[in-house]
C-alpha positions in Angstrom: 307.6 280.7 153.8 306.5 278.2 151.3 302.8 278.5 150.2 302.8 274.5 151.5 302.6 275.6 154.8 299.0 276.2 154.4 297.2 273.0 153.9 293.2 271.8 154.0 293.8 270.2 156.7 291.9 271.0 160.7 291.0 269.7 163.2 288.1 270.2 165.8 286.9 273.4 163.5 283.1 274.4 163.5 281.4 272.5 160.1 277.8 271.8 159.0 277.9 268.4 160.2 278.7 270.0 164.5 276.9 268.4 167.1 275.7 269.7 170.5 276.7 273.4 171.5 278.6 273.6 167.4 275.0 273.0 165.8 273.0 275.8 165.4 269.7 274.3 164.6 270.6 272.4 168.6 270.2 276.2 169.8 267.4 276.7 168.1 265.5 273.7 169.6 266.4 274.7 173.1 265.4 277.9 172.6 262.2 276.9 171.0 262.0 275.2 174.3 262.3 277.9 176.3 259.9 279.7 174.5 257.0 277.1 174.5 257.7 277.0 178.3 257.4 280.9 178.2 254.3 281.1 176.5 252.5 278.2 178.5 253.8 280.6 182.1 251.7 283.7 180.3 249.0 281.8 179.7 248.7 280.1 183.4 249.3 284.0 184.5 246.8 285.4 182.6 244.3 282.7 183.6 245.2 282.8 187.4 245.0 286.4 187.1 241.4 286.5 186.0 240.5 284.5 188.9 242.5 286.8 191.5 240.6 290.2 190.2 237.2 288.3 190.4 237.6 286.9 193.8 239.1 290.3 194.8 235.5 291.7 193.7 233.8 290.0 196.3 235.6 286.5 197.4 237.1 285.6 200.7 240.5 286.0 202.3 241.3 282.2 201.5 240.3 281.8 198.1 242.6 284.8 197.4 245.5 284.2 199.2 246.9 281.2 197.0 246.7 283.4 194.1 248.7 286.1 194.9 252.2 284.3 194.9 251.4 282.7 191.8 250.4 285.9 190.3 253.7 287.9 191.5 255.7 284.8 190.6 254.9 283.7 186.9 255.0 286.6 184.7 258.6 287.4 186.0 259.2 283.4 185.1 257.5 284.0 181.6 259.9 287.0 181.1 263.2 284.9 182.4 262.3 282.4 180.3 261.7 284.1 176.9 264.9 286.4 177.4 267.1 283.3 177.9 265.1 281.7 174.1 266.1 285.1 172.4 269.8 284.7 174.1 269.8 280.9 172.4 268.1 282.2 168.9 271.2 285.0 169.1 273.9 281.8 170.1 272.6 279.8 167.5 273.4 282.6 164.5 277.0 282.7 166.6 277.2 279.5 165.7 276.7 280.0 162.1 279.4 282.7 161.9 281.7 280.8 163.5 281.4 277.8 160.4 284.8 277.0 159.9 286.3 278.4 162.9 287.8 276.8 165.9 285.6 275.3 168.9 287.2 277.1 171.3 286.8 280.1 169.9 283.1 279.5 169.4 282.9 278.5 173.3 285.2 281.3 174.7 283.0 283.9 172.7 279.9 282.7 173.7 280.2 282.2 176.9 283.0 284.9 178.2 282.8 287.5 175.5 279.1 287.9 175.2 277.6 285.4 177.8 273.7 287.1 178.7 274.8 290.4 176.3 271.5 290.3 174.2 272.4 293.3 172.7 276.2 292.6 171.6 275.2 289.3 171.0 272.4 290.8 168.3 275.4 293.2 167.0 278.1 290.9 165.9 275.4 288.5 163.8 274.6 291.6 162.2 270.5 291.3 162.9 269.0 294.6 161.8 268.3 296.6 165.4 265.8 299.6 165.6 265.9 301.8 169.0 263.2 299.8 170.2 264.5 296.2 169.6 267.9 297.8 171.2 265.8 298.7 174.2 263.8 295.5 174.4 267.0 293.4 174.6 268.4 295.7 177.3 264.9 294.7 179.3 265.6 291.5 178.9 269.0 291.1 179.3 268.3 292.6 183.1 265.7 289.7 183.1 268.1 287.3 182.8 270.7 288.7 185.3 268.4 290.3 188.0 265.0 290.8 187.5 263.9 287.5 186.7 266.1 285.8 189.3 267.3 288.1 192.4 265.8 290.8 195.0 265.4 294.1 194.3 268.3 296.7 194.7 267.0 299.0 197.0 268.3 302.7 198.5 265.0 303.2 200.7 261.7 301.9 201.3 260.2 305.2 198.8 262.9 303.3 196.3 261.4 299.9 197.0 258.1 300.6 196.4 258.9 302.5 193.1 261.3 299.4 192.0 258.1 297.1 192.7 255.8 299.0 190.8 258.1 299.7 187.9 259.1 295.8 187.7 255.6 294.6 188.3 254.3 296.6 185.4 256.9 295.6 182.5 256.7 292.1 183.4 252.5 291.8 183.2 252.4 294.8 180.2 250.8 292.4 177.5 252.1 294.7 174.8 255.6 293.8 176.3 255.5 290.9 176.0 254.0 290.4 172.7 256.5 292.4 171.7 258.9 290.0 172.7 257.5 286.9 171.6 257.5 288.4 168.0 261.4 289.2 168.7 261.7 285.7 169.6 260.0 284.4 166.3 262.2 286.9 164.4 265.5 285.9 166.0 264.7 282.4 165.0 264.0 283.1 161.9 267.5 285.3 161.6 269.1 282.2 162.5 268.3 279.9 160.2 268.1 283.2 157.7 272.0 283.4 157.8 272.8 279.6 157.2 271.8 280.2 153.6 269.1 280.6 151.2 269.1 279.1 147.5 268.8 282.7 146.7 272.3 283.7 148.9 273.9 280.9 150.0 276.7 280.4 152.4 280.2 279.5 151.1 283.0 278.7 153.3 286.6 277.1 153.4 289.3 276.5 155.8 293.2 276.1 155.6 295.2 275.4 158.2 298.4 276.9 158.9 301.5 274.7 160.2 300.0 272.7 162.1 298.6 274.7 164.8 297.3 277.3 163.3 294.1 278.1 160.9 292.3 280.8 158.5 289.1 280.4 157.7 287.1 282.1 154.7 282.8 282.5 155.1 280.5 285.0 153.0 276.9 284.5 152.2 273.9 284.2 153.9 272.6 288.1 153.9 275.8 289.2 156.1 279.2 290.8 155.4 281.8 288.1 154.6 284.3 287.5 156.8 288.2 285.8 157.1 289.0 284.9 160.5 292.7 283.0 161.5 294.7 282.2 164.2 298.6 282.4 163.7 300.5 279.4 164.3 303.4 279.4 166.9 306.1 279.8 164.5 304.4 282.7 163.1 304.3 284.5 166.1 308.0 284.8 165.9 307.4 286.9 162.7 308.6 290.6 163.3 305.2 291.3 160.7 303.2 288.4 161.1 300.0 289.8 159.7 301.9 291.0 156.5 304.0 287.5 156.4 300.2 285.7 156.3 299.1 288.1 153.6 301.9 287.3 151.1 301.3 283.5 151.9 297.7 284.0 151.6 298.1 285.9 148.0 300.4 282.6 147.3 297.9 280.2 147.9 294.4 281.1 147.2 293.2 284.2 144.9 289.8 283.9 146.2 291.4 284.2 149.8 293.5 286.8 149.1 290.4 288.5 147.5 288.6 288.2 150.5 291.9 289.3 152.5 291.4 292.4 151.0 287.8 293.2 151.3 286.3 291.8 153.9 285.8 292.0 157.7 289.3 290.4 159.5 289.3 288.8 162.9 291.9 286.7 164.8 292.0 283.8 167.1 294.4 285.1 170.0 295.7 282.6 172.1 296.8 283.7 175.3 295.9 282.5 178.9 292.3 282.1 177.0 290.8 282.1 174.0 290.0 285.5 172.4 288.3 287.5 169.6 290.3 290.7 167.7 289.3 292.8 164.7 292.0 293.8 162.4 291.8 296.6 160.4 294.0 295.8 157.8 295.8 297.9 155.4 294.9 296.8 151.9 
């Protein structure tokens, strides 16, 4: 194949200049949002709760009554809410890694590959995870999907009670939940982290291949580089595909090819749907 083939040239790709759902610093303000609304629930809790304990000192039936809902209802809120701002802090570094990438692949990945996965999400942006951080986006990951939204899953009424209690207590732990806002402040931070610093910044190019298909170079910004392509249709008809791309690759571009050989491959596979597969190449 000629080395023409691949050109500058794409359309719809991810770039600096996004808007919407393609812009990271858009996820970010949402999930800044989300966590403003998350902090002013606590607060309204903690207040309300203050109230409930002194009136259940000594105050009657309906001074306490109105309290109670509101004090089983808000810190669970205040937990829904902060797990879905860490899941849009997480999307937003997604959408850094995917500069220079495809829309569709950014949309398919976040939202059928990963969707609420706090933890898979944190995994693929490469933000450094201790066994606690993995454990505090397990918690609220089950925030988002049940505990913050639906009934309890019950076997018995011993089961019940246990569930309430143990659902109850990590939603009102304060140390929980600072725990979690600092998360929050630190995924935010990783967000805008990974877009570059004057110290590491982020480089990126993007050549298209026929005209349907694409590769796309990115390295910088504190995580492992990355080349990620898509094969056009006539490519597919290659009995070695991935080694007829190498040779054009080495053809056009030495800096691609170098990054051909050393760093992290992924491809665009077009099926039914969109989807994401690592290659382990041969070098």
């Amino acid at each position: 194949m000629s080395k023409t083939m691949i050109s500058k040239k794409l359309t719809k790709q991810i770039i600096n200049k996004s808007k919407g759902e393609f812009d990271s610093s858009a996820w970010i303000k949402e999930g800044k949002n989300l966590l403003l609304s998350s902090k002013v629930l606590r607060d309204s809790w903690q207040e309300n709760h203050e109230k409930l304990i002194d009136q259940l000192k000594g105050g009657v039936r309906n001074q306490i009554t109105p309290l109670i809902p509101i004090d089983e209802a808000l810190p669970r809120a205040s937990m829904l809410l902060i797990g879905y701002a860490i899941e849009l802090f997480l999307k937003a570094a997604l959408a850094q890694v995917f500069i220079g990438c495809s829309e569709q692949l950014f949309q398919t990945t976040a939202r059928r590959k990963f969707s609420h996965n706090l933890l898979a999400l944190a995994q693929f942006v490469r933000f450094p995870l201790s066994k606690q951080t993995e454990e505090d986006l397990k918690t609220l990951e089950t925030s988002i999907l049940e505990d913050g939204r639906y009934p309890l899953t019950i076997n018995n009424s011993d089961d019940y009670h246990e569930k309430w209690n143990a659902r109850t207590k990590k939603s009102t732990d304060p140390a929980n939940y600072q725990r979690y806002r600092d998360l929050a402040d630190k995924l935010e931070s990783y967000a805008r982290f990974i877009s570059g610093t004057s110290e590491d910044p982020v480089s990126h190019e993007t050549w298209t291949i026929f005209n349907d298909g694409y590769i796309s170079l990115r390295h910088g910004g504190g995580i492992p580089g990355r080349v990620t392509f898509r094969l056009s249709r006539e490519m597919e008809g290659e009995l070695n595909p991935l080694q007829e791309l190498g040779s054009m690759i080495r053809a056009v571009s030495p800096r691609l090819a170098a990054a051909w050989d050393e760093f992290e491959i992924y491809e665009e596979v077009v099926e039914v749907t969109v989807s994401l597969k690592k290659h382990s190449i041969k070098k």
